[in-house]
MIGU-130158 format. One record per residue (C-alpha): residue number from 1; x, y, z. Coordinates in steps of 0.05 Angstrom, whole numbers, m for minus. Layout:
BEGIN
SITE  seq      c1      c2      c3
SITE  NUM       X       Y       Z
...
END
This chain:
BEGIN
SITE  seq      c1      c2      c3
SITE    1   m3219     669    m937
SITE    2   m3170     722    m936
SITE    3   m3181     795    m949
SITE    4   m3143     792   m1017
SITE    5   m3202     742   m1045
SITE    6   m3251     791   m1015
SITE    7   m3222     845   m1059
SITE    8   m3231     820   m1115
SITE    9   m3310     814   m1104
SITE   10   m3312     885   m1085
SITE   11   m3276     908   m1148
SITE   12   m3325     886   m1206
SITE   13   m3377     916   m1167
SITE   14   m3345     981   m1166
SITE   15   m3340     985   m1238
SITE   16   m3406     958   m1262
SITE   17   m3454    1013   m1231
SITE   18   m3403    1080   m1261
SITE   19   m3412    1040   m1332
SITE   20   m3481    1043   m1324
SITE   21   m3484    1107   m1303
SITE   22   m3433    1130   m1362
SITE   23   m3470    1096   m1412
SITE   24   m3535    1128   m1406
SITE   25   m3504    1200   m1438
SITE   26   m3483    1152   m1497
SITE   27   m3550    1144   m1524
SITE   28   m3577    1222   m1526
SITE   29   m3509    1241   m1558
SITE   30   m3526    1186   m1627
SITE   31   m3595    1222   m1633
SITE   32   m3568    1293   m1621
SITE   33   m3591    1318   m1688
SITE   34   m3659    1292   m1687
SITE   35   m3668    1332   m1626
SITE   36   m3683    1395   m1663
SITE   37   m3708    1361   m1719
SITE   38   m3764    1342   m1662
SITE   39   m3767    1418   m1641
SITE   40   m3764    1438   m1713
SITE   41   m3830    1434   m1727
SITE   42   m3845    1487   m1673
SITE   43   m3789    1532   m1702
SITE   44   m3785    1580   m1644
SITE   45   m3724    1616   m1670
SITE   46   m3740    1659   m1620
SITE   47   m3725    1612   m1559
SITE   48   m3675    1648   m1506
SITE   49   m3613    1600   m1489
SITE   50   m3634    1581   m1415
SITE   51   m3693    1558   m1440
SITE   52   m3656    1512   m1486
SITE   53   m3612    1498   m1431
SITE   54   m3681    1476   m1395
SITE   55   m3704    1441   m1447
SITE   56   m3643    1397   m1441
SITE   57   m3635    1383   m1371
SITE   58   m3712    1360   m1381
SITE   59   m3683    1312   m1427
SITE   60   m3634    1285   m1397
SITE   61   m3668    1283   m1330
SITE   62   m3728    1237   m1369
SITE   63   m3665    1199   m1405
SITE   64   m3634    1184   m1337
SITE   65   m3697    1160   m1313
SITE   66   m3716    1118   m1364
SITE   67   m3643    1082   m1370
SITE   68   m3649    1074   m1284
SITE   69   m3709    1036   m1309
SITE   70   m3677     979   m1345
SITE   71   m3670     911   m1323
SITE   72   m3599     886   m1325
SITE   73   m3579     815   m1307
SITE   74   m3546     808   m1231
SITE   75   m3493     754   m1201
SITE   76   m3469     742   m1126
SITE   77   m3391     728   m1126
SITE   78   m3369     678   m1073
SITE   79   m3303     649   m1065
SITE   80   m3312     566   m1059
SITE   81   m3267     504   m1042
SITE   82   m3290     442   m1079
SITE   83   m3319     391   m1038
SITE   84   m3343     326   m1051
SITE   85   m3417     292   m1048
SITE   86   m3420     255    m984
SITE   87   m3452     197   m1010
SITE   88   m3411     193   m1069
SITE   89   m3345     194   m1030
SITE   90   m3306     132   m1013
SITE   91   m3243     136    m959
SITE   92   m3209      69    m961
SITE   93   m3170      52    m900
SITE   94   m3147      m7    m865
SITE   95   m3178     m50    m815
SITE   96   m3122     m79    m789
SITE   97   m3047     m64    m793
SITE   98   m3007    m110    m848
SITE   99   m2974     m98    m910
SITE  100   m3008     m70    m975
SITE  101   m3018     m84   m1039
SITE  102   m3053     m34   m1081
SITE  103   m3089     m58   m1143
SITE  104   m3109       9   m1168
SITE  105   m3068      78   m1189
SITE  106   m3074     148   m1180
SITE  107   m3128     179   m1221
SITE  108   m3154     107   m1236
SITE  109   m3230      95   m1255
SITE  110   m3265      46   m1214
SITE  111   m3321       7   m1212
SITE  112   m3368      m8   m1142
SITE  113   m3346     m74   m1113
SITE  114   m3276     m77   m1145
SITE  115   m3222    m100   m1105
SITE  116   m3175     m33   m1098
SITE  117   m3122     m62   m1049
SITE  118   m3102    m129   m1001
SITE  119   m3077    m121    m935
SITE  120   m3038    m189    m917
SITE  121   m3032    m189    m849
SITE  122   m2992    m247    m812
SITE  123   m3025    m234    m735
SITE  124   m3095    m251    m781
SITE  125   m3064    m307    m809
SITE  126   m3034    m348    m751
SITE  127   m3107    m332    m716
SITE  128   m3140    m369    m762
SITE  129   m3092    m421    m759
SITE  130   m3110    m426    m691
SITE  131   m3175    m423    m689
SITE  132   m3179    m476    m744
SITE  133   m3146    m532    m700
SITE  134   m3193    m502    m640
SITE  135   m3243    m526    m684
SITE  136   m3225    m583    m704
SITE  137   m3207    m598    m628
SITE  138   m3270    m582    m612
SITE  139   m3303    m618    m663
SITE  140   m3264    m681    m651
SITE  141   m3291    m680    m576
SITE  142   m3355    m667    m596
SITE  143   m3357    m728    m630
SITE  144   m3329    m770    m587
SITE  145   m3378    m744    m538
SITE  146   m3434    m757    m584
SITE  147   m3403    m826    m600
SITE  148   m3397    m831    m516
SITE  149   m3474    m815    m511
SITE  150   m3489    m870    m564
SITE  151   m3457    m924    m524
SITE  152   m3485    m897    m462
SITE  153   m3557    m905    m493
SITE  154   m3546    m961    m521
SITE  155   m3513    m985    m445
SITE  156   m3568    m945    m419
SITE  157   m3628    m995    m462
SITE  158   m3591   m1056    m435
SITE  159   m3583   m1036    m372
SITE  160   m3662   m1025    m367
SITE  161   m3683   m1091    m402
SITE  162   m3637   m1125    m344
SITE  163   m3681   m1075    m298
SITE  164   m3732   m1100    m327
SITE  165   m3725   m1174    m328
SITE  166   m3699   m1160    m254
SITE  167   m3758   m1134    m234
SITE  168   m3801   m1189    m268
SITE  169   m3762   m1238    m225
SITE  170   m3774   m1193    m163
SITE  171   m3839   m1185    m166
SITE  172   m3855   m1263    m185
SITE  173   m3816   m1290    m130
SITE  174   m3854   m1231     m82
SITE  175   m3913   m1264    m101
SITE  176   m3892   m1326     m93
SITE  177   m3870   m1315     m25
SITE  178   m3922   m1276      m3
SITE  179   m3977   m1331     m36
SITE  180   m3938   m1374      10
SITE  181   m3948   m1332      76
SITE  182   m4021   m1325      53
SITE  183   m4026   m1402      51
SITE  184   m4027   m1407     m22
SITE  185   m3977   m1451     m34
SITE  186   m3930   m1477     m90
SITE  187   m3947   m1535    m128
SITE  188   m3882   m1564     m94
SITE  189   m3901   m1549     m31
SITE  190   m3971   m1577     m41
SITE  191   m3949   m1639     m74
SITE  192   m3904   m1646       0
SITE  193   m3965   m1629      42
SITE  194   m3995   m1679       5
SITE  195   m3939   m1734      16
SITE  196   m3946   m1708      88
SITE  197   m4023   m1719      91
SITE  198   m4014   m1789      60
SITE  199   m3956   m1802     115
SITE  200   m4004   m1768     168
SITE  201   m4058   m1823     143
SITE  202   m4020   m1883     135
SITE  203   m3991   m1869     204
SITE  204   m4064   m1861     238
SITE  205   m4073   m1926     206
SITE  206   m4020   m1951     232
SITE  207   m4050   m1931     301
SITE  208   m4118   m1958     296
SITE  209   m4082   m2026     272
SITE  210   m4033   m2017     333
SITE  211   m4089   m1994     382
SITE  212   m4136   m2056     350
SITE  213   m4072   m2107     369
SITE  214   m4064   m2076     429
SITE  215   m4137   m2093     446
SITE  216   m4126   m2162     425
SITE  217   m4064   m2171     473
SITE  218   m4109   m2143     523
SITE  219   m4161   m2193     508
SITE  220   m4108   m2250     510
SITE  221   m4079   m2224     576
SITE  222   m4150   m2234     601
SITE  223   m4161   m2310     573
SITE  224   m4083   m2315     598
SITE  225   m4105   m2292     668
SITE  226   m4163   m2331     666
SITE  227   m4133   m2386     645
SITE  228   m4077   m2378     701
SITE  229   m4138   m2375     748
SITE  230   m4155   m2436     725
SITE  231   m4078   m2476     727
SITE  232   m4080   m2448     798
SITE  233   m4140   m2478     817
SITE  234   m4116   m2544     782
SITE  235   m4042   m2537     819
SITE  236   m4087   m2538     886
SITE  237   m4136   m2596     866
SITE  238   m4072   m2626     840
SITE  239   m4039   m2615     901
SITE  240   m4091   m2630     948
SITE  241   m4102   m2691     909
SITE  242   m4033   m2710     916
SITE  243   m4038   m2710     993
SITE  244   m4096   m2749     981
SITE  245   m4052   m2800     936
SITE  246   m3999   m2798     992
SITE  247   m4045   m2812    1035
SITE  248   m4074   m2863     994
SITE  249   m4015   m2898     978
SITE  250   m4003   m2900    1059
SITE  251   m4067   m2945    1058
SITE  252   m4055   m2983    1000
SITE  253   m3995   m3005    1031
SITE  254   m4031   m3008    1096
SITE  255   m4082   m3053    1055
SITE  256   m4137   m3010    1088
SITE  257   m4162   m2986    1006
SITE  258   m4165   m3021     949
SITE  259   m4127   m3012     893
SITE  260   m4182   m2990     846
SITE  261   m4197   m2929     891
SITE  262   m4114   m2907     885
SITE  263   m4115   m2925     809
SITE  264   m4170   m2877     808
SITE  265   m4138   m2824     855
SITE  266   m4071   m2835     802
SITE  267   m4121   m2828     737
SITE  268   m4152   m2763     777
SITE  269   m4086   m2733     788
SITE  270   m4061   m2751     709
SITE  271   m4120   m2720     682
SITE  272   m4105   m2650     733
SITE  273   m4037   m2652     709
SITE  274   m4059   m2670     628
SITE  275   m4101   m2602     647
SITE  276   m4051   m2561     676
SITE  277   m4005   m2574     614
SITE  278   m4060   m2567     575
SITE  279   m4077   m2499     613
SITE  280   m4000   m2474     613
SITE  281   m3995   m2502     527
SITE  282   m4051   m2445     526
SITE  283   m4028   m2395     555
SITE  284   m3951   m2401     528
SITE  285   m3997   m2394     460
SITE  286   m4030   m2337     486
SITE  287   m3966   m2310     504
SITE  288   m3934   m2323     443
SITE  289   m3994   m2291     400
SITE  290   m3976   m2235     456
SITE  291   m3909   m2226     428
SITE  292   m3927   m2239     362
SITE  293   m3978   m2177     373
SITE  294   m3919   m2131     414
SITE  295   m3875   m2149     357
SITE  296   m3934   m2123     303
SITE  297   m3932   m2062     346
SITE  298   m3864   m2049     359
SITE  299   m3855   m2056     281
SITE  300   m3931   m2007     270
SITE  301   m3885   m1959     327
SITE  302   m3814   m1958     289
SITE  303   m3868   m1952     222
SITE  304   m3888   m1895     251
SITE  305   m3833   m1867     282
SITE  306   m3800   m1886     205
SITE  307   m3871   m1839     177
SITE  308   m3866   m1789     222
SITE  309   m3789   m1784     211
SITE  310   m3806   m1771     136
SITE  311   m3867   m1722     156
SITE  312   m3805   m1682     195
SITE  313   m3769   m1686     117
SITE  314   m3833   m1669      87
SITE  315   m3829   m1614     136
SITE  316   m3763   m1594     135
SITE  317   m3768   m1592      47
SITE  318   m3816   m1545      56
SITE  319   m3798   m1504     108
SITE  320   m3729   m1503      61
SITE  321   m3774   m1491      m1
SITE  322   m3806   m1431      34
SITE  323   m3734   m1411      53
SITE  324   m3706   m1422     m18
SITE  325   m3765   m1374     m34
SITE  326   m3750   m1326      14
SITE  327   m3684   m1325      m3
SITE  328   m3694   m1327     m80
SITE  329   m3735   m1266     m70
SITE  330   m3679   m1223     m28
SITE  331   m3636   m1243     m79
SITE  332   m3674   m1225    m135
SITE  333   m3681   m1156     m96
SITE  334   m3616   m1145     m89
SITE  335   m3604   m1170    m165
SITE  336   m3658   m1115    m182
SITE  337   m3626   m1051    m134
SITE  338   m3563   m1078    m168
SITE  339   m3591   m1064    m234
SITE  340   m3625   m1003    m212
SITE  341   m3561    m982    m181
SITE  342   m3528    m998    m261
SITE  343   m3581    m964    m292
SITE  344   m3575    m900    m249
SITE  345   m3498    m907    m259
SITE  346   m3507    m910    m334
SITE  347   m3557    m858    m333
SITE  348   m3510    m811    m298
SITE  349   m3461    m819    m350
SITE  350   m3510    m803    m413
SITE  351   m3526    m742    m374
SITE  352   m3454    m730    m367
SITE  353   m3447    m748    m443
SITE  354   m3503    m701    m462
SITE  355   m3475    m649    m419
SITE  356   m3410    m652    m454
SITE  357   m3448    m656    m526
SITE  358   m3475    m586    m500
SITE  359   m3408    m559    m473
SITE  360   m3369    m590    m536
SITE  361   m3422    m561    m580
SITE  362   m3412    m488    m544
SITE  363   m3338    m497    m558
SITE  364   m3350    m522    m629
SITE  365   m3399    m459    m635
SITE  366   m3350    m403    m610
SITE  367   m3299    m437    m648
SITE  368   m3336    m422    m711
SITE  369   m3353    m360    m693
SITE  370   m3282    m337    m674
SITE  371   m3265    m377    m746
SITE  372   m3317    m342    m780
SITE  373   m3301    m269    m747
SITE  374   m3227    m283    m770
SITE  375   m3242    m295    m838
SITE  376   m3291    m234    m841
SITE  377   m3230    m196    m815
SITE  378   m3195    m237    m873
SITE  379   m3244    m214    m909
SITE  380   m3232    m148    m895
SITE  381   m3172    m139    m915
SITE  382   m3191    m152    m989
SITE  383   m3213     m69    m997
SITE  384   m3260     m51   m1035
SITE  385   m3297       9   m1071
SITE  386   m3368      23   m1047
SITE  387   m3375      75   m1101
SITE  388   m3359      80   m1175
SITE  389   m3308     137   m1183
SITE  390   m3243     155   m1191
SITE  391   m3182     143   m1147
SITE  392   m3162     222   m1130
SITE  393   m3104     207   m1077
SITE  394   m3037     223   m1114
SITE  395   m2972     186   m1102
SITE  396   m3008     115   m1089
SITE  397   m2941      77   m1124
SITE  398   m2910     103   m1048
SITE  399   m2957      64   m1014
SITE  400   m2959       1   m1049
SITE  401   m2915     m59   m1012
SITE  402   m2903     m23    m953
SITE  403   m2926     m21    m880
SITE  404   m2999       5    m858
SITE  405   m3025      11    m788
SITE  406   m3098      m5    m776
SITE  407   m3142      53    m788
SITE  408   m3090      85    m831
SITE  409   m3121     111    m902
SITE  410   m3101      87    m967
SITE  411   m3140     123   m1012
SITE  412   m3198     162   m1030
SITE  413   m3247     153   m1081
SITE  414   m3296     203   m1109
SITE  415   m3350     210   m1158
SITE  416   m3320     267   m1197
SITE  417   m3389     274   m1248
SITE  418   m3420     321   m1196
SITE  419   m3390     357   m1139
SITE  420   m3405     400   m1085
SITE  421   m3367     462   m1061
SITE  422   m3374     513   m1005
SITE  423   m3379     582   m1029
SITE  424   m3373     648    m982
SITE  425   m3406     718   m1000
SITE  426   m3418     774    m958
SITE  427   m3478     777    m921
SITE  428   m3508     840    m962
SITE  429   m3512     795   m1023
SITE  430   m3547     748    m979
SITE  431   m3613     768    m993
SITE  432   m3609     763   m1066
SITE  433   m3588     687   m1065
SITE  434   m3638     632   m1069
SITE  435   m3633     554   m1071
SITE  436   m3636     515   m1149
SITE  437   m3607     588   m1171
SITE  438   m3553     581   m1230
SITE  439   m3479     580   m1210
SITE  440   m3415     591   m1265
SITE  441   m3358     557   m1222
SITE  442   m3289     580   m1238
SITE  443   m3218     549   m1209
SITE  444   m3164     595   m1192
SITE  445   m3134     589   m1264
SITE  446   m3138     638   m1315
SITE  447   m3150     587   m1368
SITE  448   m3202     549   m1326
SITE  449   m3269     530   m1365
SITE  450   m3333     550   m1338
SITE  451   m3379     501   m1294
SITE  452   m3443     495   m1288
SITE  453   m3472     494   m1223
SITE  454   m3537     504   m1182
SITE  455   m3548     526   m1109
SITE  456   m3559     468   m1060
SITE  457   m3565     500    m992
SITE  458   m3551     560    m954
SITE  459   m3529     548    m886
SITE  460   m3572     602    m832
SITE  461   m3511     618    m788
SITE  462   m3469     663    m803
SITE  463   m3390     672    m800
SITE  464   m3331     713    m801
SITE  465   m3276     715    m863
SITE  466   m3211     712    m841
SITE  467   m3197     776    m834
SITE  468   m3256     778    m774
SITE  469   m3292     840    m800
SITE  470   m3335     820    m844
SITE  471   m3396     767    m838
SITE  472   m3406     722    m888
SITE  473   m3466     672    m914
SITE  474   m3447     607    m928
SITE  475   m3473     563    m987
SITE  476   m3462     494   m1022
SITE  477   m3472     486   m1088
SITE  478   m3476     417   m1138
SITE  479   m3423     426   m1188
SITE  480   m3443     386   m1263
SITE  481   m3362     365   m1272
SITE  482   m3367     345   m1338
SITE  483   m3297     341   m1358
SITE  484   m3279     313   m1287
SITE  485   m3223     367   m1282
SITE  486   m3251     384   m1224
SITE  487   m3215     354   m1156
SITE  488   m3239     368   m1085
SITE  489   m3196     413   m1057
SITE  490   m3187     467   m1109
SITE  491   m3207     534   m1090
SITE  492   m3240     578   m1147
SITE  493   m3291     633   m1154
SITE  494   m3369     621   m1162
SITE  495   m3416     674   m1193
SITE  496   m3488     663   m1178
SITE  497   m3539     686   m1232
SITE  498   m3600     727   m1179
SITE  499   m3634     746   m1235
SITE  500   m3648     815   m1261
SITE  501   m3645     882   m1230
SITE  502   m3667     950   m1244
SITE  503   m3605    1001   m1261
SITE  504   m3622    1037   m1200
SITE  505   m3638     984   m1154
SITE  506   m3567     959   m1179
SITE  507   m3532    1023   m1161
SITE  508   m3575    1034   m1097
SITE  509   m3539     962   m1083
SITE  510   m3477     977   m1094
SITE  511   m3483    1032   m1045
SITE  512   m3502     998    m992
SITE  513   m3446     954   m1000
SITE  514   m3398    1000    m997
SITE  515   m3422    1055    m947
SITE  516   m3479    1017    m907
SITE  517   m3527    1077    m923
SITE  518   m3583    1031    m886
SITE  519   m3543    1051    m823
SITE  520   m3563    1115    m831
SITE  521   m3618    1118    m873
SITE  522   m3679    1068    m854
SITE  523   m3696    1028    m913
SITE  524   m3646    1055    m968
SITE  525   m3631     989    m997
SITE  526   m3714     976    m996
END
């Protein structure tokens, strides 16, 4: 403050304590004539005039005393600049830059929560836009990658039923071929061993028989050798008996032997010749039952050979069987690590699918969150009041339509029914002021009403007025505004009620104020 609002503090304290001390001669001079009245009684006509003179001073001295004695009200001046209540304060300003449009006035009443300006702001806009087809973007992938994980499960389910049946193959055709490795064969291949055993059989019969007409041929050769024994000894009789016919017929002729002895020799060699045809009939039958027999076997060989050709068929099915089974099973192996191979491909793209579901949704998710961040920054720029008050910012129809930068204030907003202000008084009043004391609050007008007000705080530290020489307390006091006249900002005057003081203790006060007798004498102001 400067030292012209000082002065005027200093100035109503000068006059108060030579009122008081000019008053208290008022009183004795009313009751002037009772004062003899009172010494009538005594009637000491002869009393000197010193000693009336005494008498006097004695009176006045115990009238002095008795007036220092009374209690008189007190008040602290301060000069004060109105503030407002913190929490009943409201400074609207913009969050981002954009163009305004006020919905309130100067020295308008508001309500909490109603709208007092809009801030359209383009940059906001055309985010949003953006951030909207983002989204949708987003959300369009995401569903085709959702819609690209169905048909992968559903790929992924067929793909393991083939698996499935693959392996079901696999594994019946493993058994299979190794049932046939262990010796337990197929049915097929058992019915063939079988055709092979009944071959096997029919061609050791066929052997036996063969090996049975074989002895017969053998027994025929004998009876044919025998019987060639036999046509050999009839070709000699024969032939010795034809040299005995010769000879006969040499003496027949000769007339030495009779005829009956040559008929005889003739009916001797017939009957070895009838016996040697007889003989060589035999053994061409022999030899024909010889060939019958060789042909028997030659057809028992080429039945054979025919048996055992179909035992190397018999073989050769099965040995083909067992292949077909070998070769059924690699193939239903391979058909199997095909599948497995599909399944693993499919399976690869779900995970792929899924993986894109989650990267899609993280899109999808950020883009909502940029969306919804947008539209709280949308949001705002709708301003609001966060206090019921009144609008105190003058000149608002300047503002309204034109440019604002973000951060810029609009307004401010105050709850005029109570405010605070900062008051000032010198620091030898300071002892006399206490908080929840009574304040009258006056502006700098002559025609300003009175406000009541009440101590809030009093700040310890100390400070300098303007004028640097003298230090000066600091308090804040709650002003009751009840015609909301008041406006933070004004400056005005406060005068604290400190209750009552003695006359004396008033003037010894005073003193102190102006000359600092505690300087000089220890506990004057005590």
């Amino acid at each position: 403050m400067s030292s012209n609002q000082n002065q005027p503090q200093k100035s109503p304290l000068k006059v108060v304590p030579p009122k008081s001390l000019v008053q208290p001669p008022v009183p004795p001079t009313a009751p002037a004539s009772p004062t003899p009245e009172a010494v009538s009684p005594a009637k000491a006509p002869a009393a000197s005039p010193f000693y009336k003179k005494g008498l006097m001073l004695l009176f006045l001295l115990g009238c002095g005393v008795a007036i220092a004695q009374i209690p008189i009200a007190n008040h602290v001046t301060g000069a004060g600049t109105i503030t407002s209540r913190s929490y009943e304060r409201h400074h609207v300003t913009t969050s981002v830059a954009g163009t305004v449009n006020l919905k309130v006035k100067s020295n308008g009443l508001v309500t909490e929560g109603d709208i007092v300006a809009e801030v359209y702001s383009a940059e906001i806009e055309q985010q949003i836009a953006s951030a909207e087809q983002s989204l949708q973007q987003a959300t369009s992938a995401l569903d085709d990658a959702k819609s690209g994980v169905k048909r992968g499960e559903m790929q992924l389910l067929k793909a393991k039923q083939d698996v499935a049946i693959a392996r079901s193959r696999a594994e019946k055709e493993q058994a299979e071929f190794e049932a046939i490795i262990s010796g337990n064969n197929s049915p097929q291949i058992r019915q063939l061993e079988a055709e092979i055993n009944s071959i096997e059989s029919e061609i050791a019969g066929a052997i036996n028989n063969q090996l049975g007409i074989e002895e017969q041929i053998t027994g025929i050769q004998y009876e044919i050798s025998a019987l060639e024994v036999d046509s050999t000894s009839y070709q000699e009789n024969l032939q010795i008996l034809q040299s005995e016919i010769q000879k006969y017929q040499e003496i027949l002729m000769e007339g030495a032997l009779a005829q009956n002895e040559f008929n005889k020799s003739q009916k001797e060699e017939n009957l070895l010749k009838a016996q040697i045809n007889q003989q060589m009939s035999q053994m061409e039958v022999k030899r024909q039952q010889i060939r019958q027999y060789e042909s028997e076997i030659r057809q028992r060989e080429n039945f054979i050979e025919q048996k055992r050709g179909l035992i190397a068929a018999k073989t050769e099915q099965i040995q083909a069987v067992k292949n077909q089974v070998e070769e059924l099973r690699d193939e239903r192996a391979n058909e199997l690590e095909q599948q497995l191979v599909l399944q693993r491909a499919v399976e690869t793209e779900v995970e792929s699918a899924v993986l894109q579901i989650k990267n899609e949704s993280e899109r999808v998710a950020q883009a909502e969150a940029e969306l919804a961040r947008l539209r709280d920054r949308q949001q705002d720029l709708i301003l609001k009041s966060k206090i019921t008050g009144t609008v105190v910012t003058a000149d608002l129809d300047l503002v309204d339509q034109s440019p604002v930068q973000m951060g810029q204030e609009l307004m401010e907003i105050v709850n005029l029914s109570q405010l605070t202000a900062t008051v000032e008084v010198s620091q030898e009043d300071g002892n006399l002021v206490q908080p929840n004391q009574f304040v009258i609050f006056k502006v700098r007008d002559p025609y300003s009403p009175s406000y009541r007000a009440r101590v809030q705080e009093i700040l310890p530290k100390m400070v300098l007025d303007q004028s640097g020489s003298n230090r000066m307390l600091t308090l804040t006091i709650l002003i009751d505004n009840h015609d909301q006249s008041l406006r933070p900002g004004s400056e005005g005057f406060a005068h604290i009620e400190t209750g009552q003081m003695r006359i004396y203790q008033k003037a010894q006060h005073e003193l102190n104020k102006l000359f600092n007798l505690d300087k000089y004498f220890v506990g004057f102001s005590k």
